[in-house]
TORKOL-4160 file (C-alpha; in steps of 0.2 Angstrom, whole numbers, padded with zeros to 4 digits, m for minus):
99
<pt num="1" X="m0337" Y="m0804" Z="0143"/>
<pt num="2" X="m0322" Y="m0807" Z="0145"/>
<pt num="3" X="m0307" Y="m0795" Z="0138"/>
<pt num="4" X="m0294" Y="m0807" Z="0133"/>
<pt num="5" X="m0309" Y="m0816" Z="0123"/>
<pt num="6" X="m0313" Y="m0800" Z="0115"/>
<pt num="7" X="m0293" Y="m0796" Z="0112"/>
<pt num="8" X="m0292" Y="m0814" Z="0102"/>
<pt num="9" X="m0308" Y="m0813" Z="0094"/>
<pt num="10" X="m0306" Y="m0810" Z="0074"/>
<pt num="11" X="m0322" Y="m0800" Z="0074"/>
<pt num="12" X="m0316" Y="m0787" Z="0083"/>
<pt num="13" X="m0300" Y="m0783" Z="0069"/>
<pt num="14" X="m0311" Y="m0787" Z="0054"/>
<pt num="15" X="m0323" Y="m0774" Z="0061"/>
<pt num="16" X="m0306" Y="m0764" Z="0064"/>
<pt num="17" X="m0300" Y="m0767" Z="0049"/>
<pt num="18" X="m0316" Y="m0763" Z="0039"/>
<pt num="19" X="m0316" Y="m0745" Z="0049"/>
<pt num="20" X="m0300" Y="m0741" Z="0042"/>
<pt num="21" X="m0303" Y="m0746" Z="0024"/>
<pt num="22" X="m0318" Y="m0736" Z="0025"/>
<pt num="23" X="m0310" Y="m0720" Z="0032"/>
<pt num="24" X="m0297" Y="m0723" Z="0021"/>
<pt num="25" X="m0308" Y="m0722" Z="0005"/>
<pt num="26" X="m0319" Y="m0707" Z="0011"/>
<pt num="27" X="m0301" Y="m0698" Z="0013"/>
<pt num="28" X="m0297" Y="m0700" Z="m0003"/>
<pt num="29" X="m0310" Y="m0699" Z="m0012"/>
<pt num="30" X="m0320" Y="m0687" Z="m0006"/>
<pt num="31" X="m0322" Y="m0668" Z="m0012"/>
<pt num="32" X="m0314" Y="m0663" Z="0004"/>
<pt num="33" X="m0299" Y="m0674" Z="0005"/>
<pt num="34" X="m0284" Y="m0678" Z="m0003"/>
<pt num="35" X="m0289" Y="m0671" Z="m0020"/>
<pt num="36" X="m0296" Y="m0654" Z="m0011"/>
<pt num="37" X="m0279" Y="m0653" Z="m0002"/>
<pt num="38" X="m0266" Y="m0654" Z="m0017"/>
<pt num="39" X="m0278" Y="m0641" Z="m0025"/>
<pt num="40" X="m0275" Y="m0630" Z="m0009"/>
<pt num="41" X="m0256" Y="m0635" Z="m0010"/>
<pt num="42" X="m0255" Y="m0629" Z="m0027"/>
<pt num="43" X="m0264" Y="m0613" Z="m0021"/>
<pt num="44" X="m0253" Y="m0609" Z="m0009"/>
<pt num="45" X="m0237" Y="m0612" Z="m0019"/>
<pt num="46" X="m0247" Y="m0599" Z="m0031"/>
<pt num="47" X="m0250" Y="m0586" Z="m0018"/>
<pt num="48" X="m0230" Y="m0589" Z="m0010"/>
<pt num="49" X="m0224" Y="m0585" Z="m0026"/>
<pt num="50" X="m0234" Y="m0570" Z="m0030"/>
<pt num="51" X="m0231" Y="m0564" Z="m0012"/>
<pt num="52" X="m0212" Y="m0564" Z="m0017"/>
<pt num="53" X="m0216" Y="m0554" Z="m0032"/>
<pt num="54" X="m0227" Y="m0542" Z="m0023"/>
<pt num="55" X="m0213" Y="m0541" Z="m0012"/>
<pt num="56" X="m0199" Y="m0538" Z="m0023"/>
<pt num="57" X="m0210" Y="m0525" Z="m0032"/>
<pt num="58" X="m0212" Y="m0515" Z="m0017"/>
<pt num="59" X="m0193" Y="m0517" Z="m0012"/>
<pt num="60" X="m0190" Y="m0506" Z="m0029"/>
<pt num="61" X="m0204" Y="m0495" Z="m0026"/>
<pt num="62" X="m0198" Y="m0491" Z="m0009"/>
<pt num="63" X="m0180" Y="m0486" Z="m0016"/>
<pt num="64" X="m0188" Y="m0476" Z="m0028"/>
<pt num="65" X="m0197" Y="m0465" Z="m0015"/>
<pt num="66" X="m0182" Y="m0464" Z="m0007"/>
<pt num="67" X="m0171" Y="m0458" Z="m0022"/>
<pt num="68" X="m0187" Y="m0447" Z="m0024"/>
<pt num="69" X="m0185" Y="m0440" Z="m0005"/>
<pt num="70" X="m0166" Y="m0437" Z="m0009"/>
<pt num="71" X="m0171" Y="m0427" Z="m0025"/>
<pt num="72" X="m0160" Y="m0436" Z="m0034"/>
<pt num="73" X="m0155" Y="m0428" Z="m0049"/>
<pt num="74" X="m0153" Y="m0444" Z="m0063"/>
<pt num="75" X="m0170" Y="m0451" Z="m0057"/>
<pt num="76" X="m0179" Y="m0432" Z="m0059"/>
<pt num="77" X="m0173" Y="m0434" Z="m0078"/>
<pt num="78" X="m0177" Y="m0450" Z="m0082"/>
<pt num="79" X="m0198" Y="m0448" Z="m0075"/>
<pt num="80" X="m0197" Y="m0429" Z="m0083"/>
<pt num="81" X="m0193" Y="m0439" Z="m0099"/>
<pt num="82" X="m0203" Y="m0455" Z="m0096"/>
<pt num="83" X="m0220" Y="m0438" Z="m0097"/>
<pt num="84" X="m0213" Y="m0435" Z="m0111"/>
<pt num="85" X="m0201" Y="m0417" Z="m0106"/>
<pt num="86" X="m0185" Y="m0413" Z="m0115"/>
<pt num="87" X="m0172" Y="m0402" Z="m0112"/>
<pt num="88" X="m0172" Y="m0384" Z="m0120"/>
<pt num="89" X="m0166" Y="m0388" Z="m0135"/>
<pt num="90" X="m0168" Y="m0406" Z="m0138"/>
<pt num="91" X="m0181" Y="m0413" Z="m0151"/>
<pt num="92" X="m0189" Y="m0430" Z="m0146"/>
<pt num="93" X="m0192" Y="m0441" Z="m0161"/>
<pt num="94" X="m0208" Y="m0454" Z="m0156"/>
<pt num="95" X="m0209" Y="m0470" Z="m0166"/>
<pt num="96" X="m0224" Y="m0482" Z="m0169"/>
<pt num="97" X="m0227" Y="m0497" Z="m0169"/>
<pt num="98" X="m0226" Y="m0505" Z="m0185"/>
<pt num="99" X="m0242" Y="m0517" Z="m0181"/>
């Protein structure tokens, strides 16, 4: 057989050509292709931007711990009172909700 012969023959690009539609459709129609990969895209946008959140969180929580460390005074106050402590002589007023 020879090569040019095979290079010219239009049996060999319609079996070429029929691969790649082939590959083509199980690409994007199949569970684990293009449809599975924007699910996986959307995921990971969905991670990234709970990550950053996590992240932020964690900045504030670490500056807290360290205002903590430093004993600072205004921050002391404000968790006494978020438990509910008052100064001596202070009355605390609580409201409901009106639900």
């Amino acid at each position: 057989m020879n090569t040019n012969w095979l290079l010219r023959s239009s049996t060999l690009y319609g079996a070429v050509a029929l691969s790649a539609a082939a590959s083509l459709a199980i690409l994007l129609l199949s569970q684990d292709g293009l449809p599975a990969l924007k699910r996986r895209e959307a995921e990971l946008a969905q991670a990234r931007t709970r990550l950053m959140g996590l992240n932020h969180r964690n900045r504030e929580l670490l500056q807290e711990v360290q205002r903590l460390a430093a004993k600072d005074p205004e921050l002391m106050e404000a968790l006494a009172r978020r438990q509910g402590y008052a100064r001596p002589g202070e009355t605390i007023y609580t409201f409901r909700n009106p639900k």
